[in-house]
Residue, then its C-alpha position, 0 to 999 in steps of 0.5 A: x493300759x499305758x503307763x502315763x509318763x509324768x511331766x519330769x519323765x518327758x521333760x527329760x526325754x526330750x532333753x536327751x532327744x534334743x541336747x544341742x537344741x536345750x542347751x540353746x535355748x538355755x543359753x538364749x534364755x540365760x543371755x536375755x535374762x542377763x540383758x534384762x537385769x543388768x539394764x536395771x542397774x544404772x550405773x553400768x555403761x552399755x558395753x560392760x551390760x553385754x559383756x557380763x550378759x555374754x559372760x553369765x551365760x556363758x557360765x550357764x552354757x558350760x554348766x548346761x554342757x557339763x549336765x548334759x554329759x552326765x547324762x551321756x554318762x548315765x544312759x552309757x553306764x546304765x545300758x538305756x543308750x544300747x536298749x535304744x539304738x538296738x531297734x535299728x541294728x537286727x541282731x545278726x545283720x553283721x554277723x562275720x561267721x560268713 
């Protein structure tokens, strides 16, 4: 029998597949968040609204570039990143005894 993987375990699967797609999507949610709150403060005009939209998600970009690093880091470190791509390379398919 299979192992069912839990809904964390996924999640972060796909994140590691899809980095650049996650971190677009943070940043796509982060802005319109952004727009969405600082539309409900009246006292802002219209270009300072964009430009602390644009800023707060930046910062979440940033942070979601630096987690996704770490995660990098981590699949480096622990070898999880070598057990993956090993299933491409066949073990004496670059052999230089020749």
């Amino acid at each position: 029998m299979a192992e069912s993987k839990s809904k964390g375990e996924s999640m972060r699967e796909w994140i590691v597949e899809h980095k650049l797609r996650a971190v677009g999507c943070l940043w796509l949610s982060g802005i319109a968040g952004s727009i969405a709150y600082n539309w409900s403060q009246p006292n802002m005009k219209t270009s300072v609204k964009i430009i602390h939209a644009r800023l707060h998600a930046q910062a979440l970009t940033l942070a979601a570039l630096a987690g996704a690093a770490a995660v990098e880091w981590y699949d480096h470190r622990s070898g999880a990143k070598a057990d993956r791509y090993a299933k491409f390379f066949p073990p004496d398919a670059y052999s230089h005894k020749d």
